[in-house]
C-alpha positions in Angstrom: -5.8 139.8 -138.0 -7.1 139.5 -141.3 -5.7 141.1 -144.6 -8.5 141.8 -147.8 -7.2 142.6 -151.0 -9.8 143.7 -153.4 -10.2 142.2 -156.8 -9.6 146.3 -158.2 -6.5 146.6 -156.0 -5.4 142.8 -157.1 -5.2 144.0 -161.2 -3.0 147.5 -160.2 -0.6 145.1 -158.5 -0.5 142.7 -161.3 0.0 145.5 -164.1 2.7 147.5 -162.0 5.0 144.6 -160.0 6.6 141.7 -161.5 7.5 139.1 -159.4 10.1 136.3 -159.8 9.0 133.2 -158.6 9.1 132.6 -154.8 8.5 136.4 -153.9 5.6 138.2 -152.9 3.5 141.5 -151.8 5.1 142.6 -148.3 3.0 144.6 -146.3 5.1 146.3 -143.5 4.6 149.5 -140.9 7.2 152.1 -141.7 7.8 155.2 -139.8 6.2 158.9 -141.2 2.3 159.3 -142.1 -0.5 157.6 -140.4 -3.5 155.3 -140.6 -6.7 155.3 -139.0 -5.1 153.5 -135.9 -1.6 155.0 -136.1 0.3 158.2 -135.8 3.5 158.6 -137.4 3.2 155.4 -138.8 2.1 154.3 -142.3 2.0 151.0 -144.4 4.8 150.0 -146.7 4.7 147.6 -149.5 7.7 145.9 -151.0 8.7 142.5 -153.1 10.6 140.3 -150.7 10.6 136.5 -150.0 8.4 135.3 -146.9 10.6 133.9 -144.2 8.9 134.4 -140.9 5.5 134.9 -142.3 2.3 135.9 -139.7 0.2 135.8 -142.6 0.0 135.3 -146.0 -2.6 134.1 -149.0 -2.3 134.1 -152.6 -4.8 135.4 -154.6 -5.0 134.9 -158.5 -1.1 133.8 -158.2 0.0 136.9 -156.1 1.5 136.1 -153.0 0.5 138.8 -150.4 2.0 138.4 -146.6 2.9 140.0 -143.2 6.1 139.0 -141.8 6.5 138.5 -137.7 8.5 141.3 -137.3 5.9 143.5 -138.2 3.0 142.1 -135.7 3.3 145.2 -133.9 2.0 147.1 -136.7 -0.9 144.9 -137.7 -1.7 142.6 -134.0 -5.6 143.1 -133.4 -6.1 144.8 -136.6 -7.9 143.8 -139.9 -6.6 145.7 -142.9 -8.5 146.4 -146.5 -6.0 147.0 -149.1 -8.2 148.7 -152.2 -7.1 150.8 -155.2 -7.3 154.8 -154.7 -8.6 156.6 -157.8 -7.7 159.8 -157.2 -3.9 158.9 -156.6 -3.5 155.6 -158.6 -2.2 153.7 -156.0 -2.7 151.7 -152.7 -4.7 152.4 -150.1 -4.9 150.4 -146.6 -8.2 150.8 -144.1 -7.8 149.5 -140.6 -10.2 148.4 -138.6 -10.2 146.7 -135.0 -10.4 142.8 -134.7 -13.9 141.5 -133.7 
């Protein structure tokens, strides 16, 4: 599994979330919508502390991470969080692992 947060993506979440220090960006599958390898499922974002992290990087001081609870959601799945345009926010592409 690999997470990529694009540099466009990176400055909404700097302008729009302010962290205290020791959280992060939590990505997490929540129930209603879909992706391109799940129905009824979408990805929800939060600001939480990492406790049982699967994955995590900082990028430009941003903490971004998966916790283990939600490997379900993202096992065998590379994700590309990028900035939508048209709706100003978020948007997540899956893809299968290699």
């Amino acid at each position: 599994m690999k997470v990529t947060v694009t540099p466009k993506v990176l400055e909404w979440f700097k302008k729009e979330i302010v962290l205290e220090p020791g959280q992060g960006i939590r990505f997490f599958g929540k129930v209603y919508g879909s992706t391109q390898v799940h129905e009824g499922f979408s990805v929800g974002m939060s600001v939480d502390r990492p406790e049982r992290v699967m994955f995590q990087e900082t990028i430009d001081g941003v903490l971004f991470f998966i916790d283990k609870n939600d490997d379900w959601f993202f096992r065998g799945y590379n994700v590309v969080v990028d900035y939508d345009e048209e709706l100003h926010e978020p948007t997540y592409i899956f893809s299968e692992e290699a």
